[in-house]
C-alpha positions as CSV (number, residue, x, y, z in Angstrom):
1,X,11.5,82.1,151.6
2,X,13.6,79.9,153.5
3,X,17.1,81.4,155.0
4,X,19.3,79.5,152.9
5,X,17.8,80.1,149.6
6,X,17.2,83.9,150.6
7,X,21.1,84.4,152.3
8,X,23.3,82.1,149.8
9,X,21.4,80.3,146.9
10,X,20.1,83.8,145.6
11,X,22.9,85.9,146.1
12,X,25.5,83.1,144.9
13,X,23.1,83.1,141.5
14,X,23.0,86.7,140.8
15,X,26.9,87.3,141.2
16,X,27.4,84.3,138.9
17,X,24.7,85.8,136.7
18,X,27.0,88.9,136.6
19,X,30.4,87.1,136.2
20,X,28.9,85.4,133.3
21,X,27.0,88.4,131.5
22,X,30.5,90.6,132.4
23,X,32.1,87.6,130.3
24,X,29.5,87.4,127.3
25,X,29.6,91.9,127.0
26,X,33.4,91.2,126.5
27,X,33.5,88.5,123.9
28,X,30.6,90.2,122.2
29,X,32.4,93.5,122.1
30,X,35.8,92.0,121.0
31,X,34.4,90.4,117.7
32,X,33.9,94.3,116.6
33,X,37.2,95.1,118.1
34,X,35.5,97.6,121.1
35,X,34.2,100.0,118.0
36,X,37.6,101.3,117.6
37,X,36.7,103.4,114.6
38,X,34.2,104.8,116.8
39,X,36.1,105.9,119.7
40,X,39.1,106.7,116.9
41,X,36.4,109.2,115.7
42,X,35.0,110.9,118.6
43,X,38.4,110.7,120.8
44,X,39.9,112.5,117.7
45,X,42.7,110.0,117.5
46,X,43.8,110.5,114.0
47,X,45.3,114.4,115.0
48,X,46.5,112.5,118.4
49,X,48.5,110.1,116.0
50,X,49.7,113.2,113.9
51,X,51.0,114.9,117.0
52,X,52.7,112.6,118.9
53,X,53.7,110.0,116.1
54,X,56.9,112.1,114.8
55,X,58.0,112.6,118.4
56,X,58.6,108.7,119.1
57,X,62.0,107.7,120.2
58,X,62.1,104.0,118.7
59,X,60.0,104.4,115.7
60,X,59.1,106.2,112.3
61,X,57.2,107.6,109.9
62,X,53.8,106.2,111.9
63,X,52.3,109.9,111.1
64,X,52.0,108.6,107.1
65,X,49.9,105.9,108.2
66,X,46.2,105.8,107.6
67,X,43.2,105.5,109.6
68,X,42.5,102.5,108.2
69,X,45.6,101.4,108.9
70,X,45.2,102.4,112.2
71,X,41.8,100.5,112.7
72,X,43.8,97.5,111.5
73,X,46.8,97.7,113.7
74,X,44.0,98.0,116.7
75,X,42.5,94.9,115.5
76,X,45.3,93.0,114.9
77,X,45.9,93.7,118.9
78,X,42.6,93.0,120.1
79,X,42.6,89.7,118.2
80,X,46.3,88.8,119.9
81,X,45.5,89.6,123.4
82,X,42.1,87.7,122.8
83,X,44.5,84.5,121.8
84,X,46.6,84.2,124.7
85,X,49.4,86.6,122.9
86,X,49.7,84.9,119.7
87,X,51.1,87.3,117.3
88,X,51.8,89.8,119.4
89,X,54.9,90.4,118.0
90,X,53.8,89.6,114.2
91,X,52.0,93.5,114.3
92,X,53.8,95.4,111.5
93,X,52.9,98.6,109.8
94,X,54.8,100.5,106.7
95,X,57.5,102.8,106.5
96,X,57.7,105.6,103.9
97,X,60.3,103.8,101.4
98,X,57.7,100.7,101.3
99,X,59.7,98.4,104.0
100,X,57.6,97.4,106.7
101,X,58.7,97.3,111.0
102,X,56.6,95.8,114.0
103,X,54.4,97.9,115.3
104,X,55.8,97.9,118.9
105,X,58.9,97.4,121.0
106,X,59.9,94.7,123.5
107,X,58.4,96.1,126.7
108,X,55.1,96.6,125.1
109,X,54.8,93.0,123.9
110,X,55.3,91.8,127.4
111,X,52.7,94.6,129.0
112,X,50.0,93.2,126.6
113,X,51.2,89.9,126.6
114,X,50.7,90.5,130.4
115,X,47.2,91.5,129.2
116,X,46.7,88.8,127.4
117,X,47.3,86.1,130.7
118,X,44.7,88.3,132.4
119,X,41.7,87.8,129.8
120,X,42.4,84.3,130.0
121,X,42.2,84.1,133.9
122,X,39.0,86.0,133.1
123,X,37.7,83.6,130.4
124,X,38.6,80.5,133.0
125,X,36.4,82.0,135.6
126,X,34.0,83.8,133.4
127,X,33.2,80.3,131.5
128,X,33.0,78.3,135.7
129,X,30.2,81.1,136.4
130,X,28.0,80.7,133.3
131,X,28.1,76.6,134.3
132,X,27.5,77.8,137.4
133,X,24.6,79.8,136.6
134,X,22.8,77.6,134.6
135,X,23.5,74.7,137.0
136,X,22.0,76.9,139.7
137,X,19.2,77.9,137.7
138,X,18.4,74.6,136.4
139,X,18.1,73.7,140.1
140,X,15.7,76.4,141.2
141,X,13.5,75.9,137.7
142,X,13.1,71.7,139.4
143,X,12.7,73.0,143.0
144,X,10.4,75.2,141.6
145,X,11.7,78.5,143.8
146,X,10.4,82.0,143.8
147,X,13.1,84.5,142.2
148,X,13.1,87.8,144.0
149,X,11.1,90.8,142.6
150,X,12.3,92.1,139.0
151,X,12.4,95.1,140.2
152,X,13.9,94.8,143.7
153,X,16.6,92.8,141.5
154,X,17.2,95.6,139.0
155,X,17.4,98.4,141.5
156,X,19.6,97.1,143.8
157,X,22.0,96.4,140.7
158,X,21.5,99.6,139.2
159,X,22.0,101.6,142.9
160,X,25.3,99.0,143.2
161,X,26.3,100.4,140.3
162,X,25.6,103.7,140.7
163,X,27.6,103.6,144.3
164,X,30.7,102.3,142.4
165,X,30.6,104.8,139.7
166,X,30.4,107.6,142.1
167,X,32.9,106.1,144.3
168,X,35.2,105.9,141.1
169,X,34.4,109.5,140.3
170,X,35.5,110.8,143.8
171,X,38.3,108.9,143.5
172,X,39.4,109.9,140.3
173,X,39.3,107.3,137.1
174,X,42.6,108.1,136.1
175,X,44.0,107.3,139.7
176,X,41.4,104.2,140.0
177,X,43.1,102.9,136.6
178,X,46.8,103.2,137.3
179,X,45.9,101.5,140.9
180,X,44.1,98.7,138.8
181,X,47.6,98.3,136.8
182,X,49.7,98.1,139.8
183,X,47.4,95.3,141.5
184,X,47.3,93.1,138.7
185,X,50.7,93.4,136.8
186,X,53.4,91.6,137.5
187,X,56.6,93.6,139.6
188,X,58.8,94.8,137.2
189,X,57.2,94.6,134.2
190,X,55.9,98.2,132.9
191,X,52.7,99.5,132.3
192,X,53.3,103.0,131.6
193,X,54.1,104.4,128.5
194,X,54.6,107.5,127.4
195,X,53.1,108.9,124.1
196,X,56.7,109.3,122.6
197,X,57.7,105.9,123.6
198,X,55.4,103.9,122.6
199,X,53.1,103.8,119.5
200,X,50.6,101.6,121.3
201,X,50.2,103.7,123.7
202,X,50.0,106.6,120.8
203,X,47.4,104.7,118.8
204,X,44.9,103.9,121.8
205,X,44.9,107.6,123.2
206,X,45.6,105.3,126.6
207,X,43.8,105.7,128.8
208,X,41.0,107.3,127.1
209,X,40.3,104.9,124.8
210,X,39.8,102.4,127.6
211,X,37.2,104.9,129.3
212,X,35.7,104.8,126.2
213,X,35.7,100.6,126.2
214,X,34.5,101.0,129.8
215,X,31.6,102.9,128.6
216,X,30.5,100.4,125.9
217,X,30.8,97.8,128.0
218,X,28.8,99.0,131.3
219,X,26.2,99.6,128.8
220,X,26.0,96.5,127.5
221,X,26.3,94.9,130.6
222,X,23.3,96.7,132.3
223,X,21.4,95.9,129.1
224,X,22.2,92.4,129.5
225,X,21.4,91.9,132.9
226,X,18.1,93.6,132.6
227,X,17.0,91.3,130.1
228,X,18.3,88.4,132.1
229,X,16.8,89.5,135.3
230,X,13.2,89.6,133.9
231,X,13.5,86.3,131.7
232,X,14.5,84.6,135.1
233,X,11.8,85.9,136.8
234,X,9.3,84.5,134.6
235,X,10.6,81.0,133.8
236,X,11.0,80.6,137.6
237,X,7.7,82.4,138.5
238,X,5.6,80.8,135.4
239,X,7.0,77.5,136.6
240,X,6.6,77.4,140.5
């Protein structure tokens, strides 16, 4: 194998590969809304709602909603950070006497709003890798180039991942997480809510919930990129 395909063709085509798959596992999983009923189930969020719902300084009578109602009001979110914010601030539930009151206050619109700006920064380059990938593999399908071993490939994702995961462990996720928030949110704007300020932050267990999201994810991912790996390896190896 020559240098340059071994030192930058190959590892420029397997981080795009992983850009890209990391993009497809999140669109897939936001059409079911990150199986929020599931996680609502197994995080036991409906007696998280009922204990910290009546102790919320800006809103009411969110205990008297329903978990279907809660289901909804989760989707309603997912689908408005997955449009660039649109109708963020359109999220209602019900009051007791039948009126009805958005679901969230002014700083948690901007937080997820902030949210929303992100995904899109993450579509943008998400959608350049997957061009970039199939560009690159369309050009080593006509050059007709060796991919490396399946399962040299897999394992050295799979021990990758494994470093991170234990490095994240050692670390702490919680700490890990509330870093994350303070690299890529803007100065100023908060990020940290409270259970009895913010019903968001009350309906999404946060930040279990999002270890819970994680989870789905990795596992989709790796699935993905297994199933990737070996359908590379033999069009490129069938073909050269």
């Amino acid at each position: 194998m020559k240098r340059p395909v071994k030192y930058f063709f190959w590892p420029l085509f397997f981080a795009c590969q992983l850009i890209a798959l990391a993009l497809i596992s999140w669109h897939l999983l936001a059409q079911f809304h990150f199986a929020y009923p599931v996680g609502y189930k197994l995080l036991g969020l409906d007696q998280h709602i009922a204990d910290y719902a009546p102790l919320n300084r800006y809103k009411r009578d969110f205990e008297l909603t329903t978990p279907s109602e809660h289901w909804r009001l989760f989707g309603e979110i997912s689908d408005a950070v997955q449009a660039s914010g649109k109708g963020l601030g359109d999220i209602h539930y019900a009051l007791k006497n039948g009126q009805t009151t958005p679901l969230m206050h002014e700083a948690e619109i901007i937080h997820l709003q902030d949210v929303a700006n992100l995904i899109d920064v993450f579509y943008w380059i998400g959608s350049g890798c997957v061009l970039l990938w199939l560009g690159l593999l369309a050009v080593a399908y006509w050059q007709q180039l060796m991919a490396p071993p399946t399962r040299q490939v897999l394992l050295g994702f799979l021990m990758a991942a494994l470093i991170i995961a234990l490095v994240v462990l050692l670390i702490g996720p919680r700490s890990v997480f509330y870093w994350l928030h303070v690299q890529v949110f803007p100065d100023g704007h908060q990020w940290f809510f409270y259970y009895e300020e913010s019903l968001m932050t009350t309906l999404m267990k946060a930040p279990d919930i999002f270890a819970f999201i994680t989870l789905l994810l990795v596992t989709l991912l790796i699935a993905l990129w297994c199933l990737s790996v070996y359908g590379v390896n033999r069009l490129l190896n069938k073909s050269a």
